[in-house]
GUROBA-548075 format. One record per atom (N, C-alpha, C): residue in three letters; x, y, z. Coordinates in steps of 0.1 Angstrom, whole numbers, padded with zeros to 4 digits, always signed. Example, Ala and Ser with C-alpha at 12.3 -4.5 7.8 and 13.67 -1.06 7.14 Angstrom:
// residues 2
ALA+0132-0057+0078 ALA+0123-0045+0078 ALA+0132-0033+0078 SER+0128-0022+0071 SER+0137-0011+0071 SER+0129+0000+0079 
***
This chain:
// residues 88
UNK-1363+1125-1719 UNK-1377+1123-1723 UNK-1379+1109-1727 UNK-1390+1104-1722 UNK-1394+1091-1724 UNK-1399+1087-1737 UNK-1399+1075-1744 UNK-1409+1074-1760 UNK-1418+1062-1750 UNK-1427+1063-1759 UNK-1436+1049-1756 UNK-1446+1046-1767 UNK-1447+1037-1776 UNK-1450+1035-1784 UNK-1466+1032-1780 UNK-1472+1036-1791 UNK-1489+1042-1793 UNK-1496+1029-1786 UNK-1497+1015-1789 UNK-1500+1008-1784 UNK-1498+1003-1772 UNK-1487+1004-1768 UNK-1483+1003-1753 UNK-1491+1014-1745 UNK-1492+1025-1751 UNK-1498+1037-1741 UNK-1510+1032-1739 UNK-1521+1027-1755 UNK-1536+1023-1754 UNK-1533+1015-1742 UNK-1527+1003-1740 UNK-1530+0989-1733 UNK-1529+0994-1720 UNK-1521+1002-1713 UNK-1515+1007-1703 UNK-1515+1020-1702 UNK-1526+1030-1705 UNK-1526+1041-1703 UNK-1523+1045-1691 UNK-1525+1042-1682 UNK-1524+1044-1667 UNK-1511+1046-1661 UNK-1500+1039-1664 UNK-1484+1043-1661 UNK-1484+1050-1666 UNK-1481+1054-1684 UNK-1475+1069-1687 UNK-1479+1084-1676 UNK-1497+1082-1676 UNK-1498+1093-1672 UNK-1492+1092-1653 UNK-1491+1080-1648 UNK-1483+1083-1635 UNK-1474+1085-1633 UNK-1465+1084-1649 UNK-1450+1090-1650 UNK-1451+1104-1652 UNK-1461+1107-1659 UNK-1463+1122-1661 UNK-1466+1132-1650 UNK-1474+1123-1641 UNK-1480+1130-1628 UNK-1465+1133-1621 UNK-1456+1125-1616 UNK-1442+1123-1613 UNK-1432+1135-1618 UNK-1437+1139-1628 UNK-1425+1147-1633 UNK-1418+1146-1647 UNK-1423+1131-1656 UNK-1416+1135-1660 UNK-1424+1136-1676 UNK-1418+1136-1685 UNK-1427+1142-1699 UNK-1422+1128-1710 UNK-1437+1123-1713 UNK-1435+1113-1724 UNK-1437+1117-1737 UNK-1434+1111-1746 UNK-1434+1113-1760 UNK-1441+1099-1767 UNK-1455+1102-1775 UNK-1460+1087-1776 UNK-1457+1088-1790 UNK-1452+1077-1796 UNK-1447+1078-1811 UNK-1457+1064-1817 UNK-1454+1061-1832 UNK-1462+1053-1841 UNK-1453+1053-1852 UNK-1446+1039-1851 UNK-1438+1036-1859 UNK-1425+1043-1855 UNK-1420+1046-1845 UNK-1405+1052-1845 UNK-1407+1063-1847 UNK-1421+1070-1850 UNK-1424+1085-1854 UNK-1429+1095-1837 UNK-1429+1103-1834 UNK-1433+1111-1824 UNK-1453+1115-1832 UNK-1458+1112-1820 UNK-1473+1116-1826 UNK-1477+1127-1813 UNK-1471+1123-1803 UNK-1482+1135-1792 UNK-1470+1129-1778 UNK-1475+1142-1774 UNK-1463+1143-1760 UNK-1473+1144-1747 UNK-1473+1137-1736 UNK-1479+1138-1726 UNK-1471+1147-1714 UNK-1476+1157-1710 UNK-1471+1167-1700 UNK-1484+1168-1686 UNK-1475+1170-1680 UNK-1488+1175-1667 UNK-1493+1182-1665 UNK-1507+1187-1661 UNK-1512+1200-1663 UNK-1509+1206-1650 UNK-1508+1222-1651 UNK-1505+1230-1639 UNK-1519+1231-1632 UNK-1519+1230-1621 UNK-1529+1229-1616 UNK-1536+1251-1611 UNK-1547+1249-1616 UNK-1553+1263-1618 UNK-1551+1270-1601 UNK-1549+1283-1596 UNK-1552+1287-1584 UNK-1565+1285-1580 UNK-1567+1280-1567 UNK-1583+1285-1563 UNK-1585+1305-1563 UNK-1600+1299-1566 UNK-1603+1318-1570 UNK-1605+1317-1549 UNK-1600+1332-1548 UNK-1603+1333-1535 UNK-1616+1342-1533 UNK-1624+1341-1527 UNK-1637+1345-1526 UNK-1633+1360-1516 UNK-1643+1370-1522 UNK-1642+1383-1516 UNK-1631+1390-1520 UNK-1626+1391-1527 UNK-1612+1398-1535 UNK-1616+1407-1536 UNK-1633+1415-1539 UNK-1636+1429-1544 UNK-1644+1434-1530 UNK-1643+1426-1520 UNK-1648+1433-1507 UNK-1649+1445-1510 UNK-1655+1456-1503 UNK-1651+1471-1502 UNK-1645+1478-1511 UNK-1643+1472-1523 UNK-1639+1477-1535 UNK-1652+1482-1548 UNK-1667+1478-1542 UNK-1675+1482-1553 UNK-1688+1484-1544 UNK-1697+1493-1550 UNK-1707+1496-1543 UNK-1721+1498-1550 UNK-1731+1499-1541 UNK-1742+1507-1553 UNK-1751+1514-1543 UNK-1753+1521-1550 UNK-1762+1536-1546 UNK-1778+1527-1539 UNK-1781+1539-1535 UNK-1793+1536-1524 UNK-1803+1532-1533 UNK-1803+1543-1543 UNK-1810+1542-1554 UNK-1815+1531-1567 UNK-1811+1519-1564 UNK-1802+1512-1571 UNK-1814+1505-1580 UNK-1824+1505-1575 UNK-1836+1490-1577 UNK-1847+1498-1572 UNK-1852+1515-1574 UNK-1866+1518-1564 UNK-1874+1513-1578 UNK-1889+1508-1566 UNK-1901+1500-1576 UNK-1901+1512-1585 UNK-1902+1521-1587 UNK-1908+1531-1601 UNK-1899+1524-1611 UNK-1888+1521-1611 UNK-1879+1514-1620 UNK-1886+1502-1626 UNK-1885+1495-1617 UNK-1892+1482-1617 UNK-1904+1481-1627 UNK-1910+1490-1625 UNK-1925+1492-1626 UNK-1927+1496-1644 UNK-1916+1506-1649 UNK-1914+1509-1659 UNK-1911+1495-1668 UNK-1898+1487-1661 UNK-1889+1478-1670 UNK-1906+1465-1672 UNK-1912+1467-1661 UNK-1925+1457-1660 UNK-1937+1460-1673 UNK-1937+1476-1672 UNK-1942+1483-1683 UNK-1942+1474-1702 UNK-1928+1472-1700 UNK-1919+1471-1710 UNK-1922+1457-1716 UNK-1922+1446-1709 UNK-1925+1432-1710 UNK-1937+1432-1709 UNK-1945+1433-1700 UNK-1959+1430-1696 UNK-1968+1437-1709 UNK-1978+1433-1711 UNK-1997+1444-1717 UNK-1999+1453-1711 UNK-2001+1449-1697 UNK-2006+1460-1692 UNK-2003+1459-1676 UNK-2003+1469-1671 UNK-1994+1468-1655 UNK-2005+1456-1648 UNK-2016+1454-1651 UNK-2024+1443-1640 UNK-2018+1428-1644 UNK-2009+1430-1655 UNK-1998+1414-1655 UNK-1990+1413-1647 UNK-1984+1424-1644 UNK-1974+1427-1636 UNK-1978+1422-1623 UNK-1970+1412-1619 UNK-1969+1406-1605 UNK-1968+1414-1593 UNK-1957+1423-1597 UNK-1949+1426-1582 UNK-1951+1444-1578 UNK-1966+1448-1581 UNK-1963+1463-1586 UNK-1965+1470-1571 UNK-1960+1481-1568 UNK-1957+1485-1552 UNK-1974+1490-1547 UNK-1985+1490-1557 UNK-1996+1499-1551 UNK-2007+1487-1544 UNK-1999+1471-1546 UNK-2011+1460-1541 UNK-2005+1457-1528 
***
């Protein structure tokens, strides 16, 4: 494990972390003391898209306007607020 003292890292941040990217793991100290260790981060998996393909579904039923029309009910005064109602 590497040391590199706090000041040297400020002035030159840029190598430690290229030594880090490299492989290897620094230790930045202050006064001969250890204050914080620099490590590389694992790099996250890409999420793969479509994983739940064919795995989930919904009913025919899922969204019919009477629904709509109720939840519209609910927010709205009175249904002629209601934008989207199936009888216009």
């Amino acid at each position: 494990m590497v040391q590199v003292n706090l000041h040297v890292a400020e002035m030159h941040l840029s190598q430690p972390v290229d030594r880090v990217a490299a492989g290897e793991e620094i230790t930045i100290t202050k006064a001969g003391k250890p204050l914080a260790r620099l490590v590389a981060v694992e790099p996250r998996p890409r999420r793969q898209l479509g994983t739940l393909a064919g795995k989930a579904w919904l009913a025919d039923d899922w969204d019919p306007p009477e629904v709509n029309e109720e939840i519209a009910r609910d927010f709205y005064e009175s249904d002629d607020d209601w934008p989207f109602r199936s009888d216009r």
